[in-house]
C-alpha positions as CSV (number, residue, x, y, z in Angstrom):
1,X,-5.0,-24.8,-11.6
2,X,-2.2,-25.4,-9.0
3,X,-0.2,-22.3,-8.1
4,X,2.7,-23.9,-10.0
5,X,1.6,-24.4,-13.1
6,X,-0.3,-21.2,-12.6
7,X,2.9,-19.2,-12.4
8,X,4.5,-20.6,-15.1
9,X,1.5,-19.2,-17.9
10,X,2.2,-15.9,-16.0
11,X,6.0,-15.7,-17.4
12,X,5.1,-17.4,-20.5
13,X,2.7,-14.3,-20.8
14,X,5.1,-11.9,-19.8
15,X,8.0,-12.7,-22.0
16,X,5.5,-12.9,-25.2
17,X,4.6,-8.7,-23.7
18,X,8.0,-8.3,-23.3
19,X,8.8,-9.6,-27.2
20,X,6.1,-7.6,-28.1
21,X,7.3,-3.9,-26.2
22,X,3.6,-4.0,-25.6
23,X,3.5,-2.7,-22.5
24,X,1.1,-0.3,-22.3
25,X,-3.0,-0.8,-23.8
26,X,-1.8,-3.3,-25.4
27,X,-2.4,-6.7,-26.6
28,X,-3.2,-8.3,-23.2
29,X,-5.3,-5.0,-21.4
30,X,-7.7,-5.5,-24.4
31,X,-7.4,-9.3,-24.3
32,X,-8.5,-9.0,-20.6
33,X,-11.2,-5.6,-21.0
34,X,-13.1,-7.7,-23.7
35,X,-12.7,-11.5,-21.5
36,X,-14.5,-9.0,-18.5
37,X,-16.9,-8.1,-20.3
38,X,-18.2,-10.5,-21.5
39,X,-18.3,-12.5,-17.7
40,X,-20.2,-9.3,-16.7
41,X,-22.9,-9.1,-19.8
42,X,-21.5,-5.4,-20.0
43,X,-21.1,-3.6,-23.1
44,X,-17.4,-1.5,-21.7
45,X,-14.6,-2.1,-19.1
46,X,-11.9,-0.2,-19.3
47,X,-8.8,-0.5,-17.6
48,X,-7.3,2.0,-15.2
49,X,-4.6,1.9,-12.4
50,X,-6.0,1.4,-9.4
51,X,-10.4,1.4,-8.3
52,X,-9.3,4.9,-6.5
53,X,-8.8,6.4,-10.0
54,X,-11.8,4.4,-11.5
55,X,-14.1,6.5,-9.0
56,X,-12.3,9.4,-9.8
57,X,-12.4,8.9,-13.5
58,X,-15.8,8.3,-13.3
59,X,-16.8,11.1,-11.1
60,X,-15.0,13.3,-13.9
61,X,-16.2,11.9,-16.9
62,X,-19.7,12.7,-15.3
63,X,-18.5,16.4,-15.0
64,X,-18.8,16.2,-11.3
65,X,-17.0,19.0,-9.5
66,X,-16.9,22.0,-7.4
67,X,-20.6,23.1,-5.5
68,X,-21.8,19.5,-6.6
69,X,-23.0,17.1,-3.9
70,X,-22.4,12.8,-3.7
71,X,-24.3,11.0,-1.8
72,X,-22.0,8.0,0.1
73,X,-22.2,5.8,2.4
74,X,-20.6,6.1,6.1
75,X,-19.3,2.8,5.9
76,X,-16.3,1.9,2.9
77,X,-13.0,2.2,2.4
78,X,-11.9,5.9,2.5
79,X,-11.8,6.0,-1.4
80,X,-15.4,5.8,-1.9
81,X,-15.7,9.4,-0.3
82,X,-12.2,10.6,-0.8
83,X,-12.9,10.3,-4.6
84,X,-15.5,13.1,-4.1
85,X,-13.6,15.1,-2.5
86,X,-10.6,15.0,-4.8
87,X,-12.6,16.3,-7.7
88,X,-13.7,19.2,-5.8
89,X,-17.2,18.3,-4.4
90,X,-19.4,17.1,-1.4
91,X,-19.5,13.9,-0.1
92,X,-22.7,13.9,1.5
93,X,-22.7,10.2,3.9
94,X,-25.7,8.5,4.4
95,X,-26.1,5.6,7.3
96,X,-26.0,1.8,6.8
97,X,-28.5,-1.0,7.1
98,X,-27.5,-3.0,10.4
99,X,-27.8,-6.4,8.4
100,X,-25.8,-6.2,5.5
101,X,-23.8,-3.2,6.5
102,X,-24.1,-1.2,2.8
103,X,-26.3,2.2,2.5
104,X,-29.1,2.4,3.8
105,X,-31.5,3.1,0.4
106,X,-34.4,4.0,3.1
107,X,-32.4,7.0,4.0
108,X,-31.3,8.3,1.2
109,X,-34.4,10.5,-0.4
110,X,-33.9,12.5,2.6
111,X,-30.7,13.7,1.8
112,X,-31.1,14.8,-2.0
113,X,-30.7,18.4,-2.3
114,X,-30.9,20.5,-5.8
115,X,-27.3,20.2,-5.4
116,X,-26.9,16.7,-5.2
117,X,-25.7,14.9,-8.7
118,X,-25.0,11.4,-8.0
119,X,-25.5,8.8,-5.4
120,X,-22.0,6.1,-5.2
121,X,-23.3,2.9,-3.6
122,X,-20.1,0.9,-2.0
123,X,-21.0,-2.8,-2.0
124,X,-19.5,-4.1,1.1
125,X,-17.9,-7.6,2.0
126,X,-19.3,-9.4,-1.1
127,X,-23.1,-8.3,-1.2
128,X,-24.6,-6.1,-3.6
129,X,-26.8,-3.2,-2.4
130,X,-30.3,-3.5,-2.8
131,X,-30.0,-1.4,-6.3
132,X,-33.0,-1.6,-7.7
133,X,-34.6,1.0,-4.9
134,X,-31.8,2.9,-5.4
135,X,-31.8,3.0,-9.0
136,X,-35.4,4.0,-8.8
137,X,-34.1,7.5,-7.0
138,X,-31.7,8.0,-9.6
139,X,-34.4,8.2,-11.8
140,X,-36.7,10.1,-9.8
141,X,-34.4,12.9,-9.3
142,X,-32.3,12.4,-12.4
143,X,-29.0,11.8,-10.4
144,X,-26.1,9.3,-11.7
145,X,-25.1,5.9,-10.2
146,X,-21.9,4.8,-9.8
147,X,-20.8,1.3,-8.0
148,X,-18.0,0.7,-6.0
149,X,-17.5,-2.9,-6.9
150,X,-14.2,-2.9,-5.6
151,X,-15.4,-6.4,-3.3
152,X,-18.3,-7.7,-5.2
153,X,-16.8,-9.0,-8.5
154,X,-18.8,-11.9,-9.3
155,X,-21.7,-11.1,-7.0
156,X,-24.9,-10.6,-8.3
157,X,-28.4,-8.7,-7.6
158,X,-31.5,-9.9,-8.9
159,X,-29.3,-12.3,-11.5
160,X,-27.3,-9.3,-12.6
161,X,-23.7,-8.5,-12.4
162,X,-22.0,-4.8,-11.4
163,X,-22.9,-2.6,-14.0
164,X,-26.4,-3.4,-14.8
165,X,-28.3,-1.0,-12.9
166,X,-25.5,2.1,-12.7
167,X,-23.8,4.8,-14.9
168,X,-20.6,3.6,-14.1
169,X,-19.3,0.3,-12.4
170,X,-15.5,0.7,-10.4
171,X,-13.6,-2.4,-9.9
172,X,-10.5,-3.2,-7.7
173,X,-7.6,-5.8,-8.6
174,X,-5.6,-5.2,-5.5
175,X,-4.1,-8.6,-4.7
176,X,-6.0,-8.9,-1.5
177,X,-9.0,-9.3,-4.1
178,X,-11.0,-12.4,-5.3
179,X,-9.7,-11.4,-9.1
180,X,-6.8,-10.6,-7.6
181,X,-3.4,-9.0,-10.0
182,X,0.2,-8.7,-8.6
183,X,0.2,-5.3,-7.8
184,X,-2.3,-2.6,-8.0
185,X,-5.0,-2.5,-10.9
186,X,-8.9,-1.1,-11.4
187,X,-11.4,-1.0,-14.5
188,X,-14.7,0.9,-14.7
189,X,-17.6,-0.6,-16.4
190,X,-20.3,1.0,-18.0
191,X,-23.5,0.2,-21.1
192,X,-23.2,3.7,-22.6
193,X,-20.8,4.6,-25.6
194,X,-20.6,8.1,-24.6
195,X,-19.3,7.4,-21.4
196,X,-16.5,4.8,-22.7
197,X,-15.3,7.2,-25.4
198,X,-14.7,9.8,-22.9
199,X,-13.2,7.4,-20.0
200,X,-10.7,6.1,-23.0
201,X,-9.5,9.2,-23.5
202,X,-9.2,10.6,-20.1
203,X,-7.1,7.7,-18.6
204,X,-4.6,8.2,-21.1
205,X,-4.3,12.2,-20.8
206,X,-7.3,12.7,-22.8
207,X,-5.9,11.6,-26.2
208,X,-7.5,9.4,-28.6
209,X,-5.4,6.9,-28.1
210,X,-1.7,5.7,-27.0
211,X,-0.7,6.3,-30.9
212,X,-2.0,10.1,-30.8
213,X,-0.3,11.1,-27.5
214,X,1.8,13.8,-28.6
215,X,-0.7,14.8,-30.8
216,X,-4.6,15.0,-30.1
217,X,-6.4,16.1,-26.9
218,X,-9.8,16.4,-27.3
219,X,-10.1,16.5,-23.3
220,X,-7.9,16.7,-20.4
221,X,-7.0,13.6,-18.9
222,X,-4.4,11.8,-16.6
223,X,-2.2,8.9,-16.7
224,X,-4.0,5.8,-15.5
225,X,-3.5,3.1,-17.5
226,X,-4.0,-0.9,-16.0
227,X,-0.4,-2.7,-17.0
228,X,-0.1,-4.6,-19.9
229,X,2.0,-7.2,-16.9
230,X,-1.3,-6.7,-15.0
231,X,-3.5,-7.4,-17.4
232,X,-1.8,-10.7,-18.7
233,X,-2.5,-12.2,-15.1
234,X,-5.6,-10.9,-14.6
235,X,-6.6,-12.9,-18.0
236,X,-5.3,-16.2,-17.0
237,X,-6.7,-15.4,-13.4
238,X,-10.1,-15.0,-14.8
239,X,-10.7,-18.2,-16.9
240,X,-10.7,-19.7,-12.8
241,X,-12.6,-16.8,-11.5
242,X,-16.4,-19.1,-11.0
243,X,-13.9,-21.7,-9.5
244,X,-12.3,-19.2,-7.0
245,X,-15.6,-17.8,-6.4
246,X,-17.3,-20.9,-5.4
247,X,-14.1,-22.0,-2.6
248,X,-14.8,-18.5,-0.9
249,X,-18.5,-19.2,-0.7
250,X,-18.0,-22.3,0.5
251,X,-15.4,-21.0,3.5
252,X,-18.0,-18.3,3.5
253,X,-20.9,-20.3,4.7
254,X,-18.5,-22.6,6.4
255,X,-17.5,-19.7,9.0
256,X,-21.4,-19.3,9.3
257,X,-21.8,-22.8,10.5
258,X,-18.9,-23.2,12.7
259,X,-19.9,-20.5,14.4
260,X,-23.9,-21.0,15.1
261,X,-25.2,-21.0,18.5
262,X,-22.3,-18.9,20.1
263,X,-24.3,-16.2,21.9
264,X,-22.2,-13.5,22.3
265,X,-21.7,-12.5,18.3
266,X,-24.0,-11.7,15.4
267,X,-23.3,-13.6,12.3
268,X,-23.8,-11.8,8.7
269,X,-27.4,-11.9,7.6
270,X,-28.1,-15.0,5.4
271,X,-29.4,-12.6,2.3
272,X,-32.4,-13.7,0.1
273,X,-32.7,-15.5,-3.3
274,X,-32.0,-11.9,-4.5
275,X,-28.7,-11.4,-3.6
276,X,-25.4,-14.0,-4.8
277,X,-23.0,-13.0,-2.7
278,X,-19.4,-14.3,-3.4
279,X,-17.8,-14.7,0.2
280,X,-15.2,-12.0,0.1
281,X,-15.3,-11.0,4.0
282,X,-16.8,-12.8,7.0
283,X,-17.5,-10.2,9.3
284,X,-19.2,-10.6,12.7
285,X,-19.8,-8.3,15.3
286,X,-19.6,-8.3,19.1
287,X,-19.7,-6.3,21.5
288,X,-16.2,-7.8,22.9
289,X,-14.6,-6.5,19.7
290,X,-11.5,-5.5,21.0
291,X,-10.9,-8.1,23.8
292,X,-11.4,-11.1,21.1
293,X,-9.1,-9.1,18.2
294,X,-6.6,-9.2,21.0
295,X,-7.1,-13.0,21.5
296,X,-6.7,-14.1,17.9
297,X,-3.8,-12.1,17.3
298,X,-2.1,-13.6,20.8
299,X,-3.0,-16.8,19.4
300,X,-1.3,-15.8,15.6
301,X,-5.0,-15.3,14.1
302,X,-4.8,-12.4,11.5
303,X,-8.1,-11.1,12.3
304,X,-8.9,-7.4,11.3
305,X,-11.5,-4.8,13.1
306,X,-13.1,-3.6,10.2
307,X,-13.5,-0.1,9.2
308,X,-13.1,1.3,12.8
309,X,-13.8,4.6,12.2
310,X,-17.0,5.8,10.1
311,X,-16.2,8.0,7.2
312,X,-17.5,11.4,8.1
313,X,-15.7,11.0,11.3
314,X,-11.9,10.4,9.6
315,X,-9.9,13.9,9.4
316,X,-10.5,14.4,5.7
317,X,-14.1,15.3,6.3
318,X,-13.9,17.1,9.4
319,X,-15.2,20.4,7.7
320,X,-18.2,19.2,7.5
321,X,-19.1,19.1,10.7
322,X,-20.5,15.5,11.6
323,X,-21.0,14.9,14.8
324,X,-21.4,11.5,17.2
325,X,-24.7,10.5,17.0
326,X,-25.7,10.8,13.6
327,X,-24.9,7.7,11.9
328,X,-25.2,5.2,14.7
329,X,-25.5,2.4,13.2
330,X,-22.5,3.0,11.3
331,X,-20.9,3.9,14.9
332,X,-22.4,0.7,16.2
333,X,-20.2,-1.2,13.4
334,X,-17.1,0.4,14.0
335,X,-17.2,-0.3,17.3
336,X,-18.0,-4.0,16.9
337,X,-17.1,-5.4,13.4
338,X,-14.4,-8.0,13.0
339,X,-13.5,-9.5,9.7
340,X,-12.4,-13.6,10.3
341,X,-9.4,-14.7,7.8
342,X,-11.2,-16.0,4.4
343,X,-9.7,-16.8,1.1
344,X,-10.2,-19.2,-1.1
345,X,-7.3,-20.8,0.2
346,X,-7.9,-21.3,3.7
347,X,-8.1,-24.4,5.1
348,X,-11.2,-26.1,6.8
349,X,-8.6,-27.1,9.6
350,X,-7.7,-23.2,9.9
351,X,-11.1,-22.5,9.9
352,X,-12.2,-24.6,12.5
353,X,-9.0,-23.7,14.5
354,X,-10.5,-20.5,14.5
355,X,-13.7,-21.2,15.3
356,X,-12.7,-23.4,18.5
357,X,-10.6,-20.2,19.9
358,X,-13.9,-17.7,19.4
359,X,-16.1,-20.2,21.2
360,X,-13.0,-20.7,24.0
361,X,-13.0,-16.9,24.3
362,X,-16.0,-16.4,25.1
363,X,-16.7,-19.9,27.3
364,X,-13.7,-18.5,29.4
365,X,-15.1,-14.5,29.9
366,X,-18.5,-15.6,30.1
């Protein structure tokens, strides 16, 4: 679908919202909950505003607060943690694996405390983590699961989507995303009744539903509702979403070519039959990190060092008392990691551009 005629179902979409006054859960959020669904083989998504509320939500709905502990990882976007902390508990971070950069499931058992509730797993740059270990622990110590999907929509773990193997599944539409809106939107996703019903009710301040607002609260909830604007592009969006997927992967793997034999950098780990990843970040590392950022940048490439400082390090979590040294190879990725421009609508002359200046850099220094 060119970009064009793309556009133009958008406003058609919008003016039919804007005939209806059905701007919010309307029409086009249930439209789009239900088309989700159904791509995922989930029972529930639910729209929310934004994936920072969908953790939040989620940690809530759970009845996660105050003296509870969360198990994250030291590597994600600040949400992931920040989420924990917002609802009054303990982010408790837990080192990455070196090759695909999400938590470390190896280290985790050691960190489970009578105090510790759930374990969030943050999938990172288009991988899923290896959930079915991690799952396992859940069950063991009868702790909750939540995913932070936000960059793994449409990647898949032993043939199943987000969702499958957690309590609660939080998804970002931020338009730097592969399902990508115009402005900011989330969803949480989730196989048990209980858990929607409640989630329902709490993104829309804990009434049963936008007609009983000024009337019911069963529970105390917030405003986070996903646009009815949102969801009419997100639906059109999605009918291309395998398409979109499969141009990423491609640039994806592309990057991963281009770039073979050049010494000085590690590429991202080719992951087993297990794991369908859907291209959203190339990342490489080198120990020339900065230098080589500085290069592409000179040389108009929007290159990105990625995540440069580990969670329990950032000034939100200083009470806790981390200290350097003890997550190093989260450390070891700060230091190092550098995310290459990929979309699905790069070009392979871009790419290769880009390429050609890496493997100048480092021809010229070395």
């Amino acid at each position: 679908m060119n970009d064009l005629f793309l556009n133009f179902k958008i406003l058609l979409s919008f003016w039919d919202i804007i005939k209806r006054r059905d701007f919010i859960l309307g029409k086009a959020v249930k439209d789009f909950e239900k088309k989700l669904a159904l791509y995922l083989e989930a029972p529930y998504v639910l729209g929310v505003a934004s994936c920072t509320d969908a953790l939040i939500l989620s940690l809530k709905a759970l009845g996660i607060g105050h003296g509870d502990e969360v198990i994250v990882p030291a590597v994600s976007f600040f949400s992931t943690a920040g989420a924990v902390s917002w609802v009054n508990a303990k982010p408790v971070f837990v080192d990455i694996e070196e090759k695909s950069f999400n938590i470390n499931s190896d280290l985790i058992e050691k960190v489970i405390m009578p105090k510790t509730k759930a374990i969030i797993v943050a999938h990172l740059a288009g991988r899923m983590a290896a959930l079915e270990k991690i799952s396992a622990l859940t069950g063991k110590y009868n702790l909750y699961l939540i995913e932070d999907a936000a960059q793994t929509l449409g990647a898949k773990y032993k043939n199943r989507h987000i969702g499958y193997y957690a309590d609660l599944a939080c998804l970002s539409f931020n338009p730097q995303k592969i399902l990508s809106a115009y402005g900011d939107g989330g969803a949480i996703v989730t196989g048990q009744t209980a858990l929607a019903e409640k989630i329902s009710m709490m993104r829309m301040y804990g009434a049963n539903g936008y007609k009983e607002v000024s009337f019911r609260h069963p529970i105390a909830g917030v405003s986070s509702r996903l646009s009815s604007f949102q969801a009419a592009v997100l639906n059109i969006k999605l009918d291309q979403l395998n398409k979109i997927i499969e141009k990423w992967r491609k640039n994806y793997f592309l990057y991963s070519e281009l770039l073979r034999g050049v010494d000085s950098i590690v590429l991202p780990e080719t992951p087993s039959e297990d794991y369908y990843i859907n291209g959203y970040r190339f990342i490489i590392l080198t120990k020339k990190r900065d230098e080589l950022l500085k290069y592409l940048r000179d040389n108009r490439v929007d290159a990105r060092s990625h995540y440069s400082v580990p969670l329990p390090y950032l000034g939100a979590f200083e009470y806790l008392n981390y200290k350097k040294g003890d997550f190093p190879v989260a450390e070891k990725f700060a230091e190092e990691s550098l995310a290459l421009p990929l979309s699905h609508r790069i070009s392979e002359s871009e790419m290769r551009h880009i390429a050609d200046l890496i493997r100048k850099f480092f021809e010229v220094i070395e």
